[in-house]
Backbone as JSON Lines, residues from 0, in Angstrom:
{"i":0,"aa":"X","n":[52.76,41.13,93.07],"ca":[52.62,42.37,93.8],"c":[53.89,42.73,94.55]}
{"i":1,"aa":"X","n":[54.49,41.64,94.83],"ca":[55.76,42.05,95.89],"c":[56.77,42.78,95.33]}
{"i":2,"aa":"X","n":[57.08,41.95,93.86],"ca":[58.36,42.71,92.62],"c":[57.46,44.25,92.51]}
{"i":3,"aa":"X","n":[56.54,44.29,92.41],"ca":[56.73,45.63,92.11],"c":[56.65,46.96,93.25]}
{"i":4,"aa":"X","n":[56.45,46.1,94.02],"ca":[56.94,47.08,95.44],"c":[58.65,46.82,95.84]}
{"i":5,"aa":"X","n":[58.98,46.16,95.73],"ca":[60.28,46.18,95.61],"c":[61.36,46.99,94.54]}
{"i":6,"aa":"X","n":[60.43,47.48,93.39],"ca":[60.58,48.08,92.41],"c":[60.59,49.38,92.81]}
{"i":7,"aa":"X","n":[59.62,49.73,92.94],"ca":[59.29,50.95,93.47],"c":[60.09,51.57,94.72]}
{"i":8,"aa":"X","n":[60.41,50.41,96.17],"ca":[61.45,51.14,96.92],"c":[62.93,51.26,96.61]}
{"i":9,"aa":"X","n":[63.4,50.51,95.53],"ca":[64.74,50.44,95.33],"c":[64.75,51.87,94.04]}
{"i":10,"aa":"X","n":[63.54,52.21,93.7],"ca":[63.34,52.67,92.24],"c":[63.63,54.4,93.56]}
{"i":11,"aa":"X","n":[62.88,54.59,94.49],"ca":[62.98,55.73,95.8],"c":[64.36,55.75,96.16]}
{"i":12,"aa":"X","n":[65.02,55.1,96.41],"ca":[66.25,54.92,97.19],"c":[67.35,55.48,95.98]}
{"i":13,"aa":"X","n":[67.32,55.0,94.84],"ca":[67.71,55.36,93.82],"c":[67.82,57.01,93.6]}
{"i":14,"aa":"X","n":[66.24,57.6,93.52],"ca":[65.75,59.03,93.48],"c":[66.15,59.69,94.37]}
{"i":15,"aa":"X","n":[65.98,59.22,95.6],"ca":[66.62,59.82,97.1],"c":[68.34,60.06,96.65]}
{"i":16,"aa":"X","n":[68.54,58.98,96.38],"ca":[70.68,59.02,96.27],"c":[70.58,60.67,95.55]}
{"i":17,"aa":"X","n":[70.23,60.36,94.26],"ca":[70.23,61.69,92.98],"c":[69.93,62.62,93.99]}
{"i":18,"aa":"X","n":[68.94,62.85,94.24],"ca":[68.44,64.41,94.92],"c":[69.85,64.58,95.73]}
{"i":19,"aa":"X","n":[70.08,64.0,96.54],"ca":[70.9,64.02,97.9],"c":[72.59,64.34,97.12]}
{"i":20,"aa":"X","n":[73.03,63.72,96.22],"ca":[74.23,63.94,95.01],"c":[73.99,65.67,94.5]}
{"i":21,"aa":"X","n":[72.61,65.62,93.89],"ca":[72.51,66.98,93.36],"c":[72.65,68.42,94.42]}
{"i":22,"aa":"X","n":[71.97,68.15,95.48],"ca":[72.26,68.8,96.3],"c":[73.69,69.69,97.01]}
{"i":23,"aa":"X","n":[74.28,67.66,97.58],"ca":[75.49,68.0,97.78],"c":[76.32,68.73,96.6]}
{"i":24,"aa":"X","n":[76.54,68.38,95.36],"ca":[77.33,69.06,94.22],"c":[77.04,70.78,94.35]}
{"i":25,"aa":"X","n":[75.92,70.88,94.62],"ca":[75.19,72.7,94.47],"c":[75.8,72.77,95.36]}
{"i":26,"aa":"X","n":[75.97,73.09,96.64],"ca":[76.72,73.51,97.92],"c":[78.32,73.65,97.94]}
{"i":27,"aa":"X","n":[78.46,72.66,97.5],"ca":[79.86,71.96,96.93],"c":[80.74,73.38,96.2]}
{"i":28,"aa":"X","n":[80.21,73.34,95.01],"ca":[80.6,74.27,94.22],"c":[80.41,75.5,93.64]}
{"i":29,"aa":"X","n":[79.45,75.92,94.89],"ca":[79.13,77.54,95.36],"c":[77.72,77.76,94.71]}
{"i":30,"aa":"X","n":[77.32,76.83,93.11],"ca":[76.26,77.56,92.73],"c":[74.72,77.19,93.66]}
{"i":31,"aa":"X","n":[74.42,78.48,93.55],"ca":[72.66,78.6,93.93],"c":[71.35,79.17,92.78]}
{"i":32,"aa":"X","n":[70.87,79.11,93.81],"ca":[69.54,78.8,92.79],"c":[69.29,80.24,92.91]}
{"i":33,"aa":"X","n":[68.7,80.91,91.46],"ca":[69.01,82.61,91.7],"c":[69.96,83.37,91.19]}
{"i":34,"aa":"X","n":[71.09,82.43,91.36],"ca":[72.28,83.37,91.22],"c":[72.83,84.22,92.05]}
{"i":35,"aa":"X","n":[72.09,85.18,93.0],"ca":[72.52,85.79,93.8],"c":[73.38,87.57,93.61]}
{"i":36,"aa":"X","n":[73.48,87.39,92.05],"ca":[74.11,88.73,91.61],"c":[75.82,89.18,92.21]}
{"i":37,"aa":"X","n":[76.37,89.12,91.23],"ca":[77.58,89.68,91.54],"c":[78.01,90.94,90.33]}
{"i":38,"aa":"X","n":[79.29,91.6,91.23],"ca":[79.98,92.59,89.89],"c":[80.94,92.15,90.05]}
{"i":39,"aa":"X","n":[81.55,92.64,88.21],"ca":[82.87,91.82,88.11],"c":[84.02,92.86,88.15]}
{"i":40,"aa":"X","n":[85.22,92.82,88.79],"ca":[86.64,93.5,88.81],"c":[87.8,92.81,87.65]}
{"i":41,"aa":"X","n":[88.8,94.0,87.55],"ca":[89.73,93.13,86.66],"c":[90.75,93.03,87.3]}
{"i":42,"aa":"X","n":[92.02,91.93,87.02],"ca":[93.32,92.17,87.52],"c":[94.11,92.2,86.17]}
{"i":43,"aa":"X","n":[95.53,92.38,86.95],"ca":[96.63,92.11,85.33],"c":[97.77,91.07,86.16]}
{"i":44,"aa":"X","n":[98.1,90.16,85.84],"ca":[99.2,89.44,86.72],"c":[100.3,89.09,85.26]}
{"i":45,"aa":"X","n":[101.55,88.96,86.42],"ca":[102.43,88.79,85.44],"c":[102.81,87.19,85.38]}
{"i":46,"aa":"X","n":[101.76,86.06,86.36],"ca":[101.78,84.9,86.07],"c":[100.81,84.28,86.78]}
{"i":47,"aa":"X","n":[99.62,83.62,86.01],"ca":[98.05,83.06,87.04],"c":[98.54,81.47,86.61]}
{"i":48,"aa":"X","n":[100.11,80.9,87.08],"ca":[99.91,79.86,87.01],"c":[99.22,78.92,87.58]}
{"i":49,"aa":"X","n":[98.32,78.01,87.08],"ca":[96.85,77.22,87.99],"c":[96.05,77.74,88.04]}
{"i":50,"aa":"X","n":[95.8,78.91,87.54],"ca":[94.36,79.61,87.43],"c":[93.62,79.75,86.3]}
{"i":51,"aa":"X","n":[92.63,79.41,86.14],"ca":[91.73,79.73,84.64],"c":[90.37,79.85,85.2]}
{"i":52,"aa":"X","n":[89.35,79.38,84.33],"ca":[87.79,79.86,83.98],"c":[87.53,79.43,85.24]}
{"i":53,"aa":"X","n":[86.67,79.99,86.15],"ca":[85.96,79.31,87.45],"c":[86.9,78.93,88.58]}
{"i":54,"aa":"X","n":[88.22,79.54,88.75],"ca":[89.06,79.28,90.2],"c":[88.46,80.09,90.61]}
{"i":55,"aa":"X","n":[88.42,79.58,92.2],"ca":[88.06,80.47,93.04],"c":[88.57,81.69,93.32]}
{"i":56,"aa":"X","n":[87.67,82.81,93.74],"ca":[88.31,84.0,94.37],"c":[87.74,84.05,95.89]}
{"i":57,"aa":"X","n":[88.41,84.19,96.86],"ca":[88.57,84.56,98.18],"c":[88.9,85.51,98.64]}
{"i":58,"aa":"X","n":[88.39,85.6,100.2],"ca":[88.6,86.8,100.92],"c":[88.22,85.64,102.45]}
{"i":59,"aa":"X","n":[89.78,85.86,103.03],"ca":[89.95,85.33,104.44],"c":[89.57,84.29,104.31]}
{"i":60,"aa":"X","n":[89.7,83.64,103.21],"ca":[89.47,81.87,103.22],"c":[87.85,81.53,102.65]}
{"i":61,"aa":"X","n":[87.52,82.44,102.85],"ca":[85.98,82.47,102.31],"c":[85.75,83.11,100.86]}
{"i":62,"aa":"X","n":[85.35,82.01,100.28],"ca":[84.51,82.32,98.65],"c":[83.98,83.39,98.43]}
{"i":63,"aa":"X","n":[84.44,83.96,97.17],"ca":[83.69,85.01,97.27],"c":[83.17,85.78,95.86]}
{"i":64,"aa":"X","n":[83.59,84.58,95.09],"ca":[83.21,84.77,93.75],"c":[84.55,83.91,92.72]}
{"i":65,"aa":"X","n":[84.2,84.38,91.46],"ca":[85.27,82.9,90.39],"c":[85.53,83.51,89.12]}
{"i":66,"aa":"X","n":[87.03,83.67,88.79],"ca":[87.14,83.97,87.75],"c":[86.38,83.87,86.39]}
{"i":67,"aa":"X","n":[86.37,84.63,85.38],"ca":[85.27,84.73,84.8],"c":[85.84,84.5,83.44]}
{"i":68,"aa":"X","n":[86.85,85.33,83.42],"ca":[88.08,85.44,82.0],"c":[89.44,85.6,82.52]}
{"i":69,"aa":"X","n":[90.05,85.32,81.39],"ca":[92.07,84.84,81.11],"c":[92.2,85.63,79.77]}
{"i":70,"aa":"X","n":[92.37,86.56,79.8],"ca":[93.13,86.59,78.4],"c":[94.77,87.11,78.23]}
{"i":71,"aa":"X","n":[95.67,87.42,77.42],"ca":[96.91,87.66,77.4],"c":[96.71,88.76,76.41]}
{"i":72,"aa":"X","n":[97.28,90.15,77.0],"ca":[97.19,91.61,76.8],"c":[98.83,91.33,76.13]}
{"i":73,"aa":"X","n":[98.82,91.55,74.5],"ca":[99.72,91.3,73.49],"c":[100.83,92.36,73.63]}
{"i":74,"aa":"X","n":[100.6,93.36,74.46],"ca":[101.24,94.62,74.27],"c":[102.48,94.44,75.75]}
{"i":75,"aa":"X","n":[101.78,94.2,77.0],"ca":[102.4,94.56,78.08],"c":[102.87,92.66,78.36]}
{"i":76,"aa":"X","n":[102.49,91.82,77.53],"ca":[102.44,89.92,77.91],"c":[101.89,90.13,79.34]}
{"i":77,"aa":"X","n":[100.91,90.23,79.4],"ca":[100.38,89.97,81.25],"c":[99.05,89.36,81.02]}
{"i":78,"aa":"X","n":[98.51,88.56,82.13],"ca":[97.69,88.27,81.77],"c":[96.49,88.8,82.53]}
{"i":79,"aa":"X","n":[95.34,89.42,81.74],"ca":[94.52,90.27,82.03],"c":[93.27,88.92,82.59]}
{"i":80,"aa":"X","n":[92.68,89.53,83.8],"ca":[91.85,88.45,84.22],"c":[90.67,89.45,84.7]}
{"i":81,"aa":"X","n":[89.23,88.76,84.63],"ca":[88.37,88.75,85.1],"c":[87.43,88.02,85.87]}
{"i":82,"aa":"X","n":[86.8,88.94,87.18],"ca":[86.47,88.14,87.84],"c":[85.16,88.38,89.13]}
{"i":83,"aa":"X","n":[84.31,87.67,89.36],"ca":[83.47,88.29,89.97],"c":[83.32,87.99,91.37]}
{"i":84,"aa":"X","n":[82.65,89.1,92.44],"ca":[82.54,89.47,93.67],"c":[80.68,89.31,93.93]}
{"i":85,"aa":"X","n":[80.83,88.59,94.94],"ca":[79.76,88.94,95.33],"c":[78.87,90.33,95.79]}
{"i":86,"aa":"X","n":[77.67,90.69,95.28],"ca":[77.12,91.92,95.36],"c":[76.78,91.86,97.32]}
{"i":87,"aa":"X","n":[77.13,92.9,97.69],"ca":[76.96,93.54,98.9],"c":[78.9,92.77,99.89]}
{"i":88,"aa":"X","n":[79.24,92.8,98.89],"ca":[80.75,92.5,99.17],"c":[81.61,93.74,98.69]}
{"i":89,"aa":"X","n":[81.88,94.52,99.34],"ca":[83.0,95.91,98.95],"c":[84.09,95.29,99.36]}
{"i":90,"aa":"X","n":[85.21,95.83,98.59],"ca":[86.57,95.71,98.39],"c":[87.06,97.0,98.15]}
{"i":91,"aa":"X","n":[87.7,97.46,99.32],"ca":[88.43,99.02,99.7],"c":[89.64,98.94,98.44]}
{"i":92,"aa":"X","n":[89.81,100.21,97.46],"ca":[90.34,99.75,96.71],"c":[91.74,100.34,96.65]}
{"i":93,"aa":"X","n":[92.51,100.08,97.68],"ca":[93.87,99.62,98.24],"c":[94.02,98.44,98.11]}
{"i":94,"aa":"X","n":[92.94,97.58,98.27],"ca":[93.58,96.03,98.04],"c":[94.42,95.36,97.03]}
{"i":95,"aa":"X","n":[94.74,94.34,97.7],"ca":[95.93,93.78,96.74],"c":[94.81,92.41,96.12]}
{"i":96,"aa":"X","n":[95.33,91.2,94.59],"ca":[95.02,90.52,94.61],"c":[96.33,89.77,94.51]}
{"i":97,"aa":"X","n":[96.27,88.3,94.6],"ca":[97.36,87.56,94.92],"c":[97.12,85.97,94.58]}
{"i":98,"aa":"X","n":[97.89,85.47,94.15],"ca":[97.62,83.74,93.24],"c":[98.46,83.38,94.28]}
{"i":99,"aa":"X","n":[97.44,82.68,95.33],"ca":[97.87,82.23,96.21],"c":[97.46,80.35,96.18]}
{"i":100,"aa":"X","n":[98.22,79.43,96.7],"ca":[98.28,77.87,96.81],"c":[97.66,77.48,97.59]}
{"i":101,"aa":"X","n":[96.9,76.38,97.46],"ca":[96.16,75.57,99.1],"c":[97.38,74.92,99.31]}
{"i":102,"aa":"X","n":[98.23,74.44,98.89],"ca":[99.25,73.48,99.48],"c":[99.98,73.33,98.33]}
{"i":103,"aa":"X","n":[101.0,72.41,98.75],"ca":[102.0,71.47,97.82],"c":[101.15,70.96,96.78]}
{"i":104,"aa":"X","n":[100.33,69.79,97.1],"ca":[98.93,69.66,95.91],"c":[97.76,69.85,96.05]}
{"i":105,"aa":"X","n":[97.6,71.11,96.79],"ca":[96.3,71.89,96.16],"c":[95.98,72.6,94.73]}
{"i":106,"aa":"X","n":[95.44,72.91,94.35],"ca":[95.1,74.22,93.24],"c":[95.49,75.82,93.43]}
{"i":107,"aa":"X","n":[95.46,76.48,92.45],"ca":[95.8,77.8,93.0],"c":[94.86,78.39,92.96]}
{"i":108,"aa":"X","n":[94.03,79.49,93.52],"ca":[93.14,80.49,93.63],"c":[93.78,81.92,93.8]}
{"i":109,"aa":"X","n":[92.73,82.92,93.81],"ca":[92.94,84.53,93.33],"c":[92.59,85.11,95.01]}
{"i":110,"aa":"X","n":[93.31,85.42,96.06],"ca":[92.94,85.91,97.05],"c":[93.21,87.05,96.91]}
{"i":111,"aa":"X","n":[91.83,87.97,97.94],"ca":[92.05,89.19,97.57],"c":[92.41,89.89,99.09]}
{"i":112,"aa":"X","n":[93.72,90.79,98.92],"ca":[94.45,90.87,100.12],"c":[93.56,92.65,100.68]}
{"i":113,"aa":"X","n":[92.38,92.68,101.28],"ca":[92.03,94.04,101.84],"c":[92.71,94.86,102.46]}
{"i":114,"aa":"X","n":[92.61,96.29,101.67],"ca":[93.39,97.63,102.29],"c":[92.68,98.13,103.41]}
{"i":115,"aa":"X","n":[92.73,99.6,103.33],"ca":[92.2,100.22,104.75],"c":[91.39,101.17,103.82]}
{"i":116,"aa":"X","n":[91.19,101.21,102.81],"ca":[90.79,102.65,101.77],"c":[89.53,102.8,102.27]}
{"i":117,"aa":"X","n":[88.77,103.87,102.81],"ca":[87.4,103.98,103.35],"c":[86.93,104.19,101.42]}
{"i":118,"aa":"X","n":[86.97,103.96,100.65],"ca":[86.59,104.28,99.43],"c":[86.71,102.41,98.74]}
{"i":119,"aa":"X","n":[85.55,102.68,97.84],"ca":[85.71,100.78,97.13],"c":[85.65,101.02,95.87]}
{"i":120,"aa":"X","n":[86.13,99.35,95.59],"ca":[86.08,99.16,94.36],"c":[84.42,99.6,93.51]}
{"i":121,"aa":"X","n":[84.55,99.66,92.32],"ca":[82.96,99.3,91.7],"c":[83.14,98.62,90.57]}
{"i":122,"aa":"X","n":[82.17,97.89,90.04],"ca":[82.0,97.3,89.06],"c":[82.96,97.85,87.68]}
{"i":123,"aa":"X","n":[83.31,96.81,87.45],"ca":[84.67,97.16,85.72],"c":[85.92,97.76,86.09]}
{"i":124,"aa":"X","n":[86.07,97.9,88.0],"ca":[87.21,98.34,87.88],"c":[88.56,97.6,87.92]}
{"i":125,"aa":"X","n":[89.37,98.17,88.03],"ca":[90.95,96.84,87.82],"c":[91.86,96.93,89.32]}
{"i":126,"aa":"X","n":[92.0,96.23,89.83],"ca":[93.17,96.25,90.99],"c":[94.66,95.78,90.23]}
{"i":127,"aa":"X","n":[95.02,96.99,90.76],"ca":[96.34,97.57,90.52],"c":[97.52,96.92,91.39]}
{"i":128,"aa":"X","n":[96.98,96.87,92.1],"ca":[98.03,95.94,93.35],"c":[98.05,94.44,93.24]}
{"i":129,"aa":"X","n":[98.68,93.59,92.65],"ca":[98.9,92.49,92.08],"c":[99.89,91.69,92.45]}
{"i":130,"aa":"X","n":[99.78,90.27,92.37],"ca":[101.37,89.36,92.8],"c":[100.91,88.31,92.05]}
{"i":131,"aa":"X","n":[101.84,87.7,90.97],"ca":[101.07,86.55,89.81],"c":[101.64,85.21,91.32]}
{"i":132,"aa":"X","n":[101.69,84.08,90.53],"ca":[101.69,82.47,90.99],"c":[103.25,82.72,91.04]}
{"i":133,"aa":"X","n":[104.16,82.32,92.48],"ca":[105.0,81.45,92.5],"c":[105.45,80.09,92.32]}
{"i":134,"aa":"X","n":[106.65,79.98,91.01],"ca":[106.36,78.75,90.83],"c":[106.85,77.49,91.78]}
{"i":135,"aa":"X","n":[106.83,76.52,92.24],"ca":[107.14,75.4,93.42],"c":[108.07,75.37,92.7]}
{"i":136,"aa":"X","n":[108.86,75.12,91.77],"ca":[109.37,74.03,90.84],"c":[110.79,74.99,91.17]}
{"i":137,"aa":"X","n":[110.51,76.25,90.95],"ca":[111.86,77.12,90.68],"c":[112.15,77.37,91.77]}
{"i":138,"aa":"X","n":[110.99,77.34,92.93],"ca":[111.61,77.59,94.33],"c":[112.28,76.12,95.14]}
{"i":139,"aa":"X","n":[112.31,75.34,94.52],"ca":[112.65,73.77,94.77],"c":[114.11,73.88,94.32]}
{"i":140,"aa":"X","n":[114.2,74.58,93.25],"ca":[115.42,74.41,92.33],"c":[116.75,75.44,93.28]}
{"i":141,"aa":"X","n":[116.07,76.76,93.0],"ca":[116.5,77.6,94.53],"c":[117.58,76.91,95.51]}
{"i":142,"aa":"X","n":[116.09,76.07,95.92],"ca":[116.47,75.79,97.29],"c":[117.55,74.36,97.44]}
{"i":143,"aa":"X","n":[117.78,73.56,96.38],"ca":[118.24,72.95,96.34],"c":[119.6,73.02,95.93]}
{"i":144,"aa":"X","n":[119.86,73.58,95.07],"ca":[121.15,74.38,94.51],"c":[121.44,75.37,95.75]}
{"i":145,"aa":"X","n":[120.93,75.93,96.46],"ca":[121.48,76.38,97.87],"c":[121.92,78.06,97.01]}
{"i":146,"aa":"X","n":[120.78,78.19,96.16],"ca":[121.27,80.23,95.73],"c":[120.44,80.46,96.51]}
{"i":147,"aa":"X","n":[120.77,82.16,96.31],"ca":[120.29,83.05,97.25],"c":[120.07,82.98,98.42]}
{"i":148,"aa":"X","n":[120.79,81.67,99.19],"ca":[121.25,81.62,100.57],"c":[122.12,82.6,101.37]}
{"i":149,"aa":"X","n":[122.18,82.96,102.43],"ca":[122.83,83.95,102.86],"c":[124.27,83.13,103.84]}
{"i":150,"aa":"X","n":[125.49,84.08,103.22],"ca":[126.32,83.26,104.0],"c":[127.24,84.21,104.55]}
């Protein structure tokens, strides 16, 4: 009788961990239960280096939806992106978007820089106001070679 109560609480503790893992992961990585509904906007950048399927998009540091699509527009080489906003989230559409860095080794994400436009974006539309990924590597190189220093 004892093994199998011992079975049974290590067999709970086990189930407890999972739930408590699954949980944390959902919170973690924005999804909910529902979905919650979003619409999607487009950009065009002329470089989403570190960005692909599911980087985050932000507004003031706060999540606010995740790229959706990458593709490369053959005509202009830019790369055309899609991406979604949370519904009851307007974006005045003066705004800028911007492939901005958490750090030296963070990831890059899509922040979206808000205008003043009393008028918003809507669903399928494209922001025009754009800045692709600076690369570290070339601004290292820059800075090390000592160009575009002022003397």
């Amino acid at each position: 009788m004892s093994h199998s109560v011992t079975e049974i609480t290590v067999g709970g503790v086990v189930l407890a961990a999972a739930v408590a893992f699954a949980v944390y992961a959902t919170q973690t990585t924005g999804m909910r239960a529902g979905g919650g509904g979003a619409y999607e906007l487009n950009a065009s950048f002329r470089s989403l280096e570190g960005v692909s399927v599911g980087t985050d998009v932000r507004l003031a540091g706060v999540k606010l939806g995740a790229v959706t699509g990458v593709e490369l527009d053959p005509t202009t080489y830019r790369a055309m992106t899609t991406f979604t906003v949370s519904n009851g989230i307007e974006i005045p559409d003066d705004s800028a978007a911007v492939i901005a860095s958490e750090g030296l080794l963070g990831g890059n994400f899509v922040e979206i820089m808000p205008g003043g436009s009393p008028f918003y974006y809507e669903a399928g539309d494209e922001i025009t106001d754009t800045q692709g990924a600076v690369s570290l590597i070339s601004l290292l190189v820059k800075f090390v070679s000592g160009s575009g220093s002022s003397e």
